[in-house]
N, C-alpha and C positions, 0 to 999 in steps of 0.2 A: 289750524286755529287762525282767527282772522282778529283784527284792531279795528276801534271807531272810538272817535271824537265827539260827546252829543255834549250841548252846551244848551243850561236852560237857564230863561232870565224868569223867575217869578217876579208877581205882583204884591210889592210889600204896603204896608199902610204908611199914609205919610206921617202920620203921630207919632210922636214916642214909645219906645218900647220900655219893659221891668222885664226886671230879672225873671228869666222862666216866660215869658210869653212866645207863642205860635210866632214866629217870623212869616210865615207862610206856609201853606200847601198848595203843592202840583204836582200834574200829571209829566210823568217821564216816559218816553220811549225808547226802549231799550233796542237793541241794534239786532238780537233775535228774540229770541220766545223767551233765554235763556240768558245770561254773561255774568262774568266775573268784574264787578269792581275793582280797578288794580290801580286807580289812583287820578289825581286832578285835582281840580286849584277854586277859589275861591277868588273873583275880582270886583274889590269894592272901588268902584268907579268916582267915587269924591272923598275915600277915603275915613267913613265917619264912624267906622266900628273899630276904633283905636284898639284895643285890647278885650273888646268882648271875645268871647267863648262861644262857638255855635252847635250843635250835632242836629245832623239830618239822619233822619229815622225812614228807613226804605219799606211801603207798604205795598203786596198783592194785590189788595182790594180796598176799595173806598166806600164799603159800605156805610161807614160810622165818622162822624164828624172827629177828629184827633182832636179840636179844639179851634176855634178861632180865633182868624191872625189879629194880634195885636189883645190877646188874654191867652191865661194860663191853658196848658192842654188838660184838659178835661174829662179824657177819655173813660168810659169804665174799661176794668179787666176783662168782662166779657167783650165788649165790643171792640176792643184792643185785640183780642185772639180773632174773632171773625173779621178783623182785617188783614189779618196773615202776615205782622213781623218780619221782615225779612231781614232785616241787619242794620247796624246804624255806622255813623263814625264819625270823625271833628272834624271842625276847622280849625287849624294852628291858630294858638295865642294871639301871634304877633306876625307883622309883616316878614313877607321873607328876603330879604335883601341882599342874597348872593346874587350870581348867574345877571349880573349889572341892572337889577330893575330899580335900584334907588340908586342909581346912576341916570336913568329915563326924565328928562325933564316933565314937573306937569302929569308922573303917569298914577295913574290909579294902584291899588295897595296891592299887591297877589299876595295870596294866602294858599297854601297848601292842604290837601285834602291829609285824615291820619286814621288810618286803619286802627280799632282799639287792639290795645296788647296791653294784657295782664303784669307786664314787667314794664312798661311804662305809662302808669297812672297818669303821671302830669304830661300831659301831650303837650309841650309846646313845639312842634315843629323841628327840635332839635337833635332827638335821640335815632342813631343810624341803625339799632335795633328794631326797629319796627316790625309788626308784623306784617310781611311782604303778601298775604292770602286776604283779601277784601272779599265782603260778602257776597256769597252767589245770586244774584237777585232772577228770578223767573217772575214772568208772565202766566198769568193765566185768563187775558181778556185777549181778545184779536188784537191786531197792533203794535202787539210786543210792548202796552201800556203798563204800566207799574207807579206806584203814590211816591210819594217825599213831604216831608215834613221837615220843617228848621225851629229847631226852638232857638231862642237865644238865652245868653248866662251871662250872670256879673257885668251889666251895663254898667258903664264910665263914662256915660255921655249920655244925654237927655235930644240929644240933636233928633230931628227927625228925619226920615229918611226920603230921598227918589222914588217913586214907585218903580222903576225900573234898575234901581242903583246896582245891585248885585249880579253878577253872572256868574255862574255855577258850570265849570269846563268839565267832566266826567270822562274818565278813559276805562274803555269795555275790552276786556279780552272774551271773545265769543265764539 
């Protein structure tokens, strides 16, 4: 079994978000045909999703529009299945501020990636039960290509964003 690092910066809008809107879609390439999600980090680079809520939804195929960035995702149920679901998961509540990064002068938020588990509803970041098994995500174009989707939840802030503010760090076991 082998490790990899894939780091994606999508393209966000620079407007305002609401509650429930598309944050973005893009294309992921995964490190084989095949990997396990096993964890990784969210860094907002000016700091301006205080305490929103995010989940990225992992897609096969992009046949069908999830919704556009910056409104609600609009999917229907069929076209949602002909894009092939593949797993979703959070981004912790709140900064995470152990392991000395609100110690970092100047540095941007990290946020940690959270596998859902049924014993813990409220994800903030906190609970050391997690579920350690993140979604299998496969390929099925050349490339080892696969979709992502970010909704955002419960904005606190009207701020607008960087188009390139966010990086998305992804750890593959494969």
């Amino acid at each position: 079994m082998a490790f990899k690092t894939v780091t994606l910066t999508p393209t966000l809008s620079t407007d305002a978000y609401a509650d429930g809107d598309v944050l973005f879609n893009a294309e992921l390439s995964l490190p084989a045909r095949g990997a396990k999600l096993i964890g990784g980090w969210m860094i907002d680079q000016t700091n301006k999703l205080a305490g929103e809520r995010i989940s990225l939804l992992f897609f096969g195929r992009n046949e069908n529009a999830f919704g556009a960035v910056n409104a609600t995702a609009d999917i229907s149920k069929a076209n949602l299945r002909t894009n092939q679901f593949q797993g979703a998961v959070k981004v912790a509540n709140s900064a995470y501020d152990s392991h000395g990064f609100s110690e970092i002068d100047n540095a941007p938020t990290f946020r940690p990636l959270v596998i859902y588990n049924a014993a813990d509803v409220e994800v903030d970041g906190t609970d050391d039960s997690l579920d350690v098994y993140g979604p299998v995500l496969s390929s099925v174009e050349t490339g080892g290509k696969i979709y992502v989707s970010g909704v955002i939840h419960a904005v606190s802030t009207a701020a607008a964003m960087a188009a390139d503010e966010l990086d998305f760090v992804f750890y593959f076991e494969y």
